[in-house]
N, C-alpha and C positions, 0 to 999 in steps of 0.2 A: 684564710688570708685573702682568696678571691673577694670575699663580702668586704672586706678593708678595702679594697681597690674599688670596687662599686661605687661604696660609700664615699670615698672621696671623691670619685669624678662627680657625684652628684652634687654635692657640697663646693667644686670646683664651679658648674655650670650654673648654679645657684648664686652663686657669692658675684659672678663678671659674665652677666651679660651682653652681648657681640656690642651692644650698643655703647654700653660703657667703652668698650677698645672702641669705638668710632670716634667719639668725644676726645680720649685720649690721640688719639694719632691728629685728629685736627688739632690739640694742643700744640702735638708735637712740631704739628707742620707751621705755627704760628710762632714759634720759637722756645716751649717750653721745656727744659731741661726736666723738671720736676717730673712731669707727665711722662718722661722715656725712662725716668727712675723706676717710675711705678712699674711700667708695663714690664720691664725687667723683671721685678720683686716680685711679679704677678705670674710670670712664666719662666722664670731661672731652673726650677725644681724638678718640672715638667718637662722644658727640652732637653733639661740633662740626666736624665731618665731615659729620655728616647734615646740620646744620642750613647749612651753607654750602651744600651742595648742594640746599637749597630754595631758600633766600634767594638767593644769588647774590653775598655780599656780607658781606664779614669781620666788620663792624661788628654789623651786623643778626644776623650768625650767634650772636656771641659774647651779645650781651645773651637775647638767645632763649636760651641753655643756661645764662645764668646765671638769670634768668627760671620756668626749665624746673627746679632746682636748689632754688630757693627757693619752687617752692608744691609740689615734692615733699617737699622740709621741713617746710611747713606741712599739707598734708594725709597723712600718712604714716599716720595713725591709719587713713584712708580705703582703704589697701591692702588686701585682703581675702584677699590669696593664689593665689585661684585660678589663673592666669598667673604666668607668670615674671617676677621684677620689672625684668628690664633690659626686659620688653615694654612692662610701665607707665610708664616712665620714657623709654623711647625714644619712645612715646605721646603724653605729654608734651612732650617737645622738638621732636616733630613739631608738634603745636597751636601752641607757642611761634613756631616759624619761620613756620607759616602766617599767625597773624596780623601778624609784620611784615613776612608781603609783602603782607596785607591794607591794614594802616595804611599804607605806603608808597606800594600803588596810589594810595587815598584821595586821599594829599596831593597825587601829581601830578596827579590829574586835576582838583583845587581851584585847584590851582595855574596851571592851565593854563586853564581855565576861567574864572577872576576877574581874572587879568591880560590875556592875551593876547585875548581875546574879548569883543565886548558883551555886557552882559546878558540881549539879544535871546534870547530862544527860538531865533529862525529863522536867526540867525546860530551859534550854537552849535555844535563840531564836537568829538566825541569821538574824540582819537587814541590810545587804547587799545583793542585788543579784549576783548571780555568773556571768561574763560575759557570753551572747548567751542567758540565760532564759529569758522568758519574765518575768515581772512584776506581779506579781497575778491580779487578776482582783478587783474591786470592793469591793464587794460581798465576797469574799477571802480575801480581804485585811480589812475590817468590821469583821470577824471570826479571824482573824490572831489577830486585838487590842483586843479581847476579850479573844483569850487566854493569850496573853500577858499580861493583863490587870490582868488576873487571876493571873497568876504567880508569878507578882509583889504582890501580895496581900500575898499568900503564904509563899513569903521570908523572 
């Protein structure tokens, strides 16, 4: 399956040369609707690809590269060139995906937090980890359902 995934990017990098997306964005910027169709059709596949593999989640994926799509529209004027444009655009739909796993964290932990728990401080238990921390251990994680376990008793 890897050799399948090769294969296409070469096939990918073969078929849209950087130069062709230059042409294309000066269409764009000249007012051609046709030319943002294409650039679309040309990178739809592709950033929602990526953006699944952040997100984790077809829904979140797909609004993120539509998202990612339309403030590349809106700021197009903002390209400068220097990079290649599928880097600013995959750039893009990277930011796009990261914040709805941002807003998503958010709401579970709102959600979890305002229903299931008192408003207590000292009863409050956050069951997400923060990105970068590890995981408690075992042992840790055995003390943590126990307090937990408590607490919900409490309420």
């Amino acid at each position: 399956m890897e050799a399948a995934t090769i294969e296409d990017r070469t096939q990918f990098a073969k078929a849209y040369a950087p130069d062709d997306d230059l042409a294309l964005v000066h269409a764009i910027r000249s007012g051609d609707v046709a030319a943002f169709e294409q650039l679309v059709k040309r990178y739809d596949s592709k950033l929602l690809r990526i953006a699944r593999n952040v997100t984790h989640n077809s829904e979140d994926a797909e609004e993120a590269v539509q998202e990612a799509f339309f403030k590349v529209y809106q700021k197009l004027d903002q390209f400068q060139g220097h990079a290649k444009f599928s880097s600013w655009l995959i750039r893009i739909a990277l930011n796009e995906s990261f914040m709805k796993l941002r807003k998503r964290r958010g709401i579970l932990e709102q959600s979890i937090d305002s229903n299931v728990l008192s408003d207590s401080d000292s009863t409050r238990l956050r069951l997400m980890w923060p990105i970068g921390h590890r995981i408690p251990r075992r042992n840790t994680a055995q003390q943590s359902f126990v307090r937990f376990s408590s607490a919900l008793s409490n309420v």
